[in-house]
C-alpha positions in Angstrom: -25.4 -70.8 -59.3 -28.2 -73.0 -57.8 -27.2 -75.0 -54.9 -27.9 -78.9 -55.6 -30.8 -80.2 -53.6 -28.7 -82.4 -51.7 -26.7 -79.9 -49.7 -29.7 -77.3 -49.2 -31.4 -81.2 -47.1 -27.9 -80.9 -45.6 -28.1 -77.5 -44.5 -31.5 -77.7 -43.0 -30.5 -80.8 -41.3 -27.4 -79.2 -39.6 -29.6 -76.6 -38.3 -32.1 -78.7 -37.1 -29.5 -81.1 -35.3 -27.0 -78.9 -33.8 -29.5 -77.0 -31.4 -30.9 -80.8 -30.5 -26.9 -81.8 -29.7 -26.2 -78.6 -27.9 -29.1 -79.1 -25.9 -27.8 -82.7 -24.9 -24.9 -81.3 -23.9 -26.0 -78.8 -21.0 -28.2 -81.5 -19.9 -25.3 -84.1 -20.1 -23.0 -82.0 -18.4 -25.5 -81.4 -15.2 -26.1 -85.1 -15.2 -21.9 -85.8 -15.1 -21.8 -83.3 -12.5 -24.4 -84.7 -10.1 -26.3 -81.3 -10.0 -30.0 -82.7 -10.1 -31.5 -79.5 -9.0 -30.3 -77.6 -11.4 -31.0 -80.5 -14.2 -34.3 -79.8 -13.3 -34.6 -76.5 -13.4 -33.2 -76.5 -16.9 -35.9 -78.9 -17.9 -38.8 -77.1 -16.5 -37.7 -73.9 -18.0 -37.3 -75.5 -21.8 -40.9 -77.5 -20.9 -42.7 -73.6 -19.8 -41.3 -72.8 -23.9 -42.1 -76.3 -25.2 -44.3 -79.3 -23.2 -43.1 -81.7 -25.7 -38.9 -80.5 -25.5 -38.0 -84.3 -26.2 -34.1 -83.3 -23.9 -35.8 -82.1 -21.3 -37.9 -84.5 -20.5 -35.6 -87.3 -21.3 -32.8 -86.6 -19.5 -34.5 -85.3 -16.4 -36.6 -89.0 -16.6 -33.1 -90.9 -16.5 -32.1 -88.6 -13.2 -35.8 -88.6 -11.8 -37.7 -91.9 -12.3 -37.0 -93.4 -9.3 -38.5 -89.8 -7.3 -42.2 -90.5 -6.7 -42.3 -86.8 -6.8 -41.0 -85.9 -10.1 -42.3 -89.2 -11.4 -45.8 -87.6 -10.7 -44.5 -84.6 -12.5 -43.2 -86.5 -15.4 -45.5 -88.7 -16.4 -48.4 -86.4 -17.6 -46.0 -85.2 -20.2 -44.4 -88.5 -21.3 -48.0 -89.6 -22.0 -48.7 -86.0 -24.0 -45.2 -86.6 -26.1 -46.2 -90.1 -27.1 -49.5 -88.9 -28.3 -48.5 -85.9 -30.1 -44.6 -87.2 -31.6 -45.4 -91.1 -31.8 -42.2 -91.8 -33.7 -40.3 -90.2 -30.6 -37.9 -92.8 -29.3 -37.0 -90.9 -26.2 -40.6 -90.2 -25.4 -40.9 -94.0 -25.7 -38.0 -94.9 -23.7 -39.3 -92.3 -21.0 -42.7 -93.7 -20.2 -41.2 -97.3 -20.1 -38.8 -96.0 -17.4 -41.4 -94.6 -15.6 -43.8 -97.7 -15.4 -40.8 -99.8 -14.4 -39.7 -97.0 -12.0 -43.6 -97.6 -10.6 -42.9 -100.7 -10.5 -40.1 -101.4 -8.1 -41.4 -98.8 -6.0 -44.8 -100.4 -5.9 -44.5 -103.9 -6.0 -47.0 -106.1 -5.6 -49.4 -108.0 -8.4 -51.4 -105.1 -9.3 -47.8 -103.6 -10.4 -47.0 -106.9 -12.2 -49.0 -106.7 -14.7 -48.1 -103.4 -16.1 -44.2 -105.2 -17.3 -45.9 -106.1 -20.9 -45.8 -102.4 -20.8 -42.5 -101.5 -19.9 -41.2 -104.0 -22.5 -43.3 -102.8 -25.0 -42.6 -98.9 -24.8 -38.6 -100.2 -24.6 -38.8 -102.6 -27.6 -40.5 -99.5 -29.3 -38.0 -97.4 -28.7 -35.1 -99.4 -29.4 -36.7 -100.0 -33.0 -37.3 -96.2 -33.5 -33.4 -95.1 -31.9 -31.3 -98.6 -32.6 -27.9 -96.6 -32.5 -28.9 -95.2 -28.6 -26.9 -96.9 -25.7 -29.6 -96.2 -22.9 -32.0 -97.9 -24.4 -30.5 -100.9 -26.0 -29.4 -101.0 -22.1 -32.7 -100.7 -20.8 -34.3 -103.3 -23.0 -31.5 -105.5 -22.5 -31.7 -105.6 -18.6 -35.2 -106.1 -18.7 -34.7 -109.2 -21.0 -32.0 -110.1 -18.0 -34.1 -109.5 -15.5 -37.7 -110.2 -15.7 -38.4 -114.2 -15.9 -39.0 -115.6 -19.6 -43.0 -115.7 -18.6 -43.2 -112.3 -18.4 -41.3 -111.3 -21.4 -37.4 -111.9 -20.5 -35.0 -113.5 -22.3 -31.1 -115.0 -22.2 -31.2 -115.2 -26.0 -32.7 -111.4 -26.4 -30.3 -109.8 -24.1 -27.3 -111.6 -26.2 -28.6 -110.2 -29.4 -28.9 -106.7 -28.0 -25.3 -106.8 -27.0 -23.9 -108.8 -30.6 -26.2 -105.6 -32.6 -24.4 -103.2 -30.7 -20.6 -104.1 -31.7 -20.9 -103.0 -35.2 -22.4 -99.5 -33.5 -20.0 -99.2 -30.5 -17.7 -101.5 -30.2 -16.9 -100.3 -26.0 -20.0 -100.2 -25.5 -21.0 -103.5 -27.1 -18.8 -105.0 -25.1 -20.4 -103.2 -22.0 -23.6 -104.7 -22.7 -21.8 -108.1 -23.0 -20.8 -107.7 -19.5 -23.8 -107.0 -18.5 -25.2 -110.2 -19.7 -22.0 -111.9 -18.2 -23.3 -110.1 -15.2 -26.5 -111.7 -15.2 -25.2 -115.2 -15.7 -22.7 -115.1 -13.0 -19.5 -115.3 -15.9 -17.7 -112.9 -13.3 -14.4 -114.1 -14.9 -15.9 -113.3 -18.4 -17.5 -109.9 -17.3 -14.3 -108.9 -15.5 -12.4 -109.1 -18.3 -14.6 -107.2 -20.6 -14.9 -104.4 -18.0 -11.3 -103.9 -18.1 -11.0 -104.1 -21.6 -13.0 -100.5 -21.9 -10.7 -97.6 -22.0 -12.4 -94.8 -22.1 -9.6 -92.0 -22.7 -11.3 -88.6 -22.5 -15.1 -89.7 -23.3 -16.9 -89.1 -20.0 -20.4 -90.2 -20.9 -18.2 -93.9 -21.8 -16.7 -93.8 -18.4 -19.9 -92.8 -16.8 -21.5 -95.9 -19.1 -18.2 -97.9 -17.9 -18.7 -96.6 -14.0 -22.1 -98.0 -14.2 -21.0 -101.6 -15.2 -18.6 -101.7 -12.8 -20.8 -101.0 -9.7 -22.5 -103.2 -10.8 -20.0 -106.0 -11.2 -19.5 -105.3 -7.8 -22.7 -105.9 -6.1 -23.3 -109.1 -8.3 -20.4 -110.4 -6.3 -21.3 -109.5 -2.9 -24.4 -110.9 -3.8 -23.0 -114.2 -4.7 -21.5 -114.4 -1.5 -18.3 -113.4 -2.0 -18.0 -110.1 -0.5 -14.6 -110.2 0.2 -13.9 -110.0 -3.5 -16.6 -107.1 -3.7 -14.6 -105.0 -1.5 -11.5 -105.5 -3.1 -13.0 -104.4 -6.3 -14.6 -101.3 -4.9 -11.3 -100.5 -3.7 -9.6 -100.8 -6.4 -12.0 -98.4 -8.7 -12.1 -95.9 -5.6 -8.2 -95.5 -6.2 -9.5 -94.4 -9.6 -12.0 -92.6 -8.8 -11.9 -91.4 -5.0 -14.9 -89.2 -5.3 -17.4 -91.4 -6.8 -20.2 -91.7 -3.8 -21.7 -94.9 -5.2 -18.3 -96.4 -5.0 -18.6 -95.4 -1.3 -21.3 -96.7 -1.2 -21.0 -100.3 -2.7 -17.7 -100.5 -0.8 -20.0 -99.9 2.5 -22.4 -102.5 1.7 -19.3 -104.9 1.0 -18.0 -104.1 4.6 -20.9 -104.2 6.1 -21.7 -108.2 4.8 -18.0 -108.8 6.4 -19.0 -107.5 9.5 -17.1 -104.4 9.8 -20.2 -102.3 11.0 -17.9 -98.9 11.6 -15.8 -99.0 8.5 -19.2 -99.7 6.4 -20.8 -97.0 8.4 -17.7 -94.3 7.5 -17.9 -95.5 3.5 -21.8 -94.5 3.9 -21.1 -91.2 5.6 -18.3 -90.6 3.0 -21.2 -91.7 -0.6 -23.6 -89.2 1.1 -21.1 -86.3 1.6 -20.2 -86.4 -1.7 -24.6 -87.1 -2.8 -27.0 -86.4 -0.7 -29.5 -87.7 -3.0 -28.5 -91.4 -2.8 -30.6 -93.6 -1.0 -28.3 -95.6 1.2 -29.9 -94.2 4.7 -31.5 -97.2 5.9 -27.7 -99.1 4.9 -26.4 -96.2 7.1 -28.9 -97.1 9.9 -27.9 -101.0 9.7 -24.5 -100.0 10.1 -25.0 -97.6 12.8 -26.9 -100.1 14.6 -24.4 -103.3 14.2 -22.0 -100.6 15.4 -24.0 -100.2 18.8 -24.6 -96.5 18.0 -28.4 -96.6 18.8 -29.1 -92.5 18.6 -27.0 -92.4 14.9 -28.8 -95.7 13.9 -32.1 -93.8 14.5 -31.4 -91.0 13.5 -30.2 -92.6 9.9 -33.5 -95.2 9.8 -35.3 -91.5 10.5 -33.9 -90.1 7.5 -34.6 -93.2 5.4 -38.1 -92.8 5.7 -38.7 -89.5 4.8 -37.1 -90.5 1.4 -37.2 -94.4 1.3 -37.2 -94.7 -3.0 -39.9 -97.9 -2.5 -41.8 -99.6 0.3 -39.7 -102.9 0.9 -37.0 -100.0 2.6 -39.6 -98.1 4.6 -41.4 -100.9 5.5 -38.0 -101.8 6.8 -36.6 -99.0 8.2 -40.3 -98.1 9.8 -39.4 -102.0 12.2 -36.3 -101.0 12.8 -37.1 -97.9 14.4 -39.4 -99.1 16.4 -37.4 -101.7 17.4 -34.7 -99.2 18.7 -37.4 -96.9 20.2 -38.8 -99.2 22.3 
């Protein structure tokens, strides 16, 4: 008996999804485990087999964009996969990263006028992957967060979040708080944040983590960084190993002048990542602290990885301020 048309589409489908979903879980799993190196790795072996291996080079962009090293690396081939797989939302999504990854690292006008750009590739890839989280979250803080002259938009970053209930309900309501974020509704965003239970789905907590930090440093910089630290607190007793919970809890002690205890929950984000760039906050600290050879050592460090050129630019006075 002949199959039915319908199942032998099925069949081929399966096999061409399940190799694409096993894929994003290795990559996944590296990226929960804060093992960049060997995310990496993974991705530039799959790229030697296939330049245009749309996981590889879409999860090692989201850990990666903000590395001028690996950006140089990566965007090459996110300009090759747009060319040769057009309809490719995650080569899209990638090459908008990367220009807004250029961007804040840049600054300046000449970087300006590339945004159009970096809406554009985002708005593209929302259209050809509307069921994705990252992106919707992607276009919807740059609707939040570029002025309406340039392409932002209040009303567009609502709509992203009210299309997404129907998809994902938690994660609607993350991108809700996102926009409650962005509008200073900390009561409203609060409320939505602890409305997301994730149970066992770690990519949602990750998603939820995310939200949260930044919930955080919205209120510290509002001013109110007592509040700040007794949020980081609080998700620490969740989570005591997260190092960008260290890390925001540092930056809340440090605006309420407790130079030492802001300097220790620095110490304790990098332990735990290396990679995060919170040196020249570690050299502030140090410094408020009266520790001049830490505080130099830490602005040292900052500037052999600063992420853009507002912190070495920073770090580079500081040091010489402390050399002197």
């Amino acid at each position: 008996m002949k199959p039915p048309a319908h199942f032998l589409a099925a069949l081929a489908l399966a096999f061409l999804v399940a190799p694409s979903r096993a894929s994003d879980a290795e990559f996944q799993a590296l990226l929960l485990a804060r093992q960049p190196a060997a995310l990496e790795a993974l991705a530039r072996e799959r790229l030697a087999r296939d330049p245009f291996d749309e996981a590889a080079l879409w999860y090692w962009g989201q850990q990666a964009a903000g590395d001028r090293r690996q950006r140089a690396a990566l965007q090459p081939r996110a300009a090759a996969c747009v060319h040769e797989r057009p309809q490719s939302a995650r080569c899209a999504h990638l090459s908008g990263l990367l220009i807004g990854a250029e961007i804040m690292d840049a600054g300046g006008l000449g970087a300006l006028r590339r945004i159009g750009e970096v809406r554009t590739w985002f708005e593209r890839a929302v259209a050809l992957a509307p069921a994705d989280y990252a992106m919707r979250r992607d276009l919807q803080a740059f609707y939040l967060e570029v002025p309406a002259l340039m392409g932002g938009s209040a009303r567009k970053a609502h709509a992203q979040a009210a299309a997404f209930d129907a998809i994902d309900a938690a994660r609607g309501a993350l991108l809700h708080a996102a926009a409650a974020i962005a509008e200073g509704d900390f009561a409203a965003a609060e409320r939505l944040l602890v409305g997301v239970r994730p149970a066992g789905d770690r990519l949602l907590a990750s998603d939820l983590q995310a939200l949260q930090i930044d919930y955080g440093l919205a209120r510290l910089q509002a001013g109110d960084a007592a509040a700040a630290q007794d949020w980081f607190e609080r998700l620490l007793k969740e989570d005591p190993g997260g190092p960008e919970l260290h890390a925001g809890l540092g930056r809340a002690l440090l605006a309420l002048k407790q130079p030492a205890a802001a300097a220790a929950a620095f110490e304790r984000a990098l332990a735990r990542d290396p990679a995060l760039r919170i040196q020249h906050k570690l050299g502030e600290a140090w410094e408020a602290a009266g520790d001049r050879p830490r505080a130099i050592d830490a602005y040292r460090r900052a500037l052999a990885d600063p992420g853009n050129a507002a912190v070495a630019e920073r770090a580079r006075e500081r040091l010489a301020a402390l050399q002197r």
